[in-house]
N, C-alpha and C positions, 0 to 999 in steps of 0.2 A: 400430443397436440400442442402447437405454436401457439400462443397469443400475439395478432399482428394488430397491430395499428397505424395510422401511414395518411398522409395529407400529400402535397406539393412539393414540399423539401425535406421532406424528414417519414423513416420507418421507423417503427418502435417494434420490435419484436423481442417477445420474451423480458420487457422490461429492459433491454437495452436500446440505446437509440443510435440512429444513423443518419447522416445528412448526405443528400446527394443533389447532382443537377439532374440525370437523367435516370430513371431506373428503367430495367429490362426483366420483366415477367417473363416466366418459361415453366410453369407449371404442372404441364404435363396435360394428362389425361385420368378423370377419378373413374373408377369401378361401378360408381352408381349412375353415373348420366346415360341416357339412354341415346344407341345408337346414330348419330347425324342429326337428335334433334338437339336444338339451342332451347333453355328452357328461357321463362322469361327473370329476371332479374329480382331479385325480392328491395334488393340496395345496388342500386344503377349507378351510385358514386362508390362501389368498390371492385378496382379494380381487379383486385386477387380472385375477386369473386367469378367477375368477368373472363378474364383469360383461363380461366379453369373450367367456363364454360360454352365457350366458343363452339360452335357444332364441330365434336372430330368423330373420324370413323377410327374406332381404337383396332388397333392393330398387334393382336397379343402374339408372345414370342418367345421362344428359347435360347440361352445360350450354353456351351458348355466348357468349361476348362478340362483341357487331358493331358498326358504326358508324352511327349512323341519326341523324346531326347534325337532321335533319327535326322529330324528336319533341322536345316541350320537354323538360326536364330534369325538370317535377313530375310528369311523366306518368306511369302505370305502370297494369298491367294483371295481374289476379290469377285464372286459369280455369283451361280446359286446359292453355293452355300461359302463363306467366308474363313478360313482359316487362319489365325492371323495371332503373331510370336507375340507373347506377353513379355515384361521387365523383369530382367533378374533379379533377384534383392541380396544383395553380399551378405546381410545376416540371415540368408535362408537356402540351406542348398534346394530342399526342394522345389523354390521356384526355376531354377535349371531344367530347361524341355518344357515346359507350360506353353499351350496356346489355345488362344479362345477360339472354337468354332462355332458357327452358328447361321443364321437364327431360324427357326421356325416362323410360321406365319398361322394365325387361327384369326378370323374377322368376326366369327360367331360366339366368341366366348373371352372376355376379359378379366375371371376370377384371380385375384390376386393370390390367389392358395390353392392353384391346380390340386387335383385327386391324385393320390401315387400312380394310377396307372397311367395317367395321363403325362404324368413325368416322363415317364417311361416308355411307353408308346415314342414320343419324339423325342427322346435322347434315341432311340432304338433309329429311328428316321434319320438325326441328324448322323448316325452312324455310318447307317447306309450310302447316305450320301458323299460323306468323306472317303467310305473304301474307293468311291470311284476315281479318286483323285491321288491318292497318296497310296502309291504302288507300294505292293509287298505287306501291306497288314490290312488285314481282312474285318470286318465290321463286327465279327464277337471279340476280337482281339483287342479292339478299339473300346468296345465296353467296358473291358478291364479298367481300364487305364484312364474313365473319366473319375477327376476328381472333385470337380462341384458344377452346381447347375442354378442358373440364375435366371430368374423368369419376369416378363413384365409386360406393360403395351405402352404403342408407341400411337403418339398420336397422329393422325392423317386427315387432313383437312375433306370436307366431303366434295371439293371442287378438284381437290388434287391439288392445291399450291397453297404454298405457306403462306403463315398470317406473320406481318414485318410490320411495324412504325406503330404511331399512337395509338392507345387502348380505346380512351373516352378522350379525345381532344373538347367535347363539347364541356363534359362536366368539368374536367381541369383543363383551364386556360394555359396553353405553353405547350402543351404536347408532351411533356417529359415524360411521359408513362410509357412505356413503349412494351412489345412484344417480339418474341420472336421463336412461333413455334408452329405446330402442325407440321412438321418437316418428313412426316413419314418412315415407312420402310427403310431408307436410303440418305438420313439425315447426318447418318457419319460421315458422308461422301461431300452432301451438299451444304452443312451449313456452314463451312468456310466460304463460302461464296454467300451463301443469303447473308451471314454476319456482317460481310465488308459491305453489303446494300444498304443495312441498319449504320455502321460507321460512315460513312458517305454522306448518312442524312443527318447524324447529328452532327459533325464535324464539319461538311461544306456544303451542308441544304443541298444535296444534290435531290432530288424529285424521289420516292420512291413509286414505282409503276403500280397504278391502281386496281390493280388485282390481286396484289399480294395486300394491300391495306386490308386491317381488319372490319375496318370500315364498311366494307361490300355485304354484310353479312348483315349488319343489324336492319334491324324494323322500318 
């Protein structure tokens, strides 16, 4: 657990401190908040608090790393299911063939500590899926050959559009608190583009569109 503390221009976390003009929360999504509801705030002047409880619909997932030396390294594939060439590291031959496939999607369950079968059940899926794609190895073939599995959720807004710009502009004067999350299922794809929204508006006050403000949501 972090000890944070944090005002206007300054985060103390862990006993070190930091100064900034603008900070950008990304928080995530916790295990305990319940489904699209926004609870009410116990401390309405804390923002960490705040963006970690923004109503999301948590969107839990799998991913998998396997060895598939076959496929070149620029290859990669972006659909249902994603396959996509990891980095090699020169002091590790093993990472040589590595690529992350993925992800699963579960709406109903965001245990941060799946049950084995459950691992397994959708490594078994994300298997399946990939035989359909990458000719000549077959889905128990593919089993062999995963080597770790990485599980989590992603946050999703319950309107369907990211939450971009000031957290609590009312409790802190200047806006500098900023956000930029809820990005969903497909946030690898789009938050280079929602990012440059957020750059835009610190950098040349360009407007951001009022339905990505987090703003829309509160009481």
């Amino acid at each position: 657990a972090q000890d944070i503390e944090m005002d206007r221009s300054t985060i103390r976390v862990n006993g070190n401190t930091f100064g900034y003009a603008y900070l950008v929360l990304a928080t995530g999504i916790q295990p305990t908040i319940p489904r699209g509801i926004m609870k009410s705030p116990q401390d309405k002047q804390n923002p960490l608090w705040i963006d970690s409880n923004l109503p999301y619909y948590p969107a839990h997932g799998m991913t998998m790393e396997i060895h598939l030396p076959e496929l070149s390294p620029d290859w990669s594939i972006i659909g249902s299911i994603s396959i996509v060439p990891l980095p090699e590291k020169t002091d590790s031959p093993d990472s040589q063939g590595m690529f992350r496939i993925g992800s699963t999607y579960r709406h109903d369950d965001i245990h941060a500590c799946p049950q084995e079968q459950e691992i397994r059940d959708q490594v078994e899926e994300m298997c399946n899926r990939a035989s359909r794609i990458i000719t000549g190895i077959g889905s128990h073939e593919l089993l062999t050959r995963v080597r770790s599995v990485r599980t989590g959720s992603r946050p999703t807004s319950r309107d369907r559009k990211p939450y971009i710009g000031p957290l609590v502009p009312d409790q802190f004067p200047g806006s500098n608190i900023l956000t930029c999350n809820g990005l969903g299922t497909r946030g690898f794809l789009s938050a280079p583009s929602y990012s440059s929204v957020l750059i835009s508006w610190i950098t040349k006050k360009i407007p951001i569109d009022p339905a990505y403000l987090p703003s829309r949501v509160y009481p």
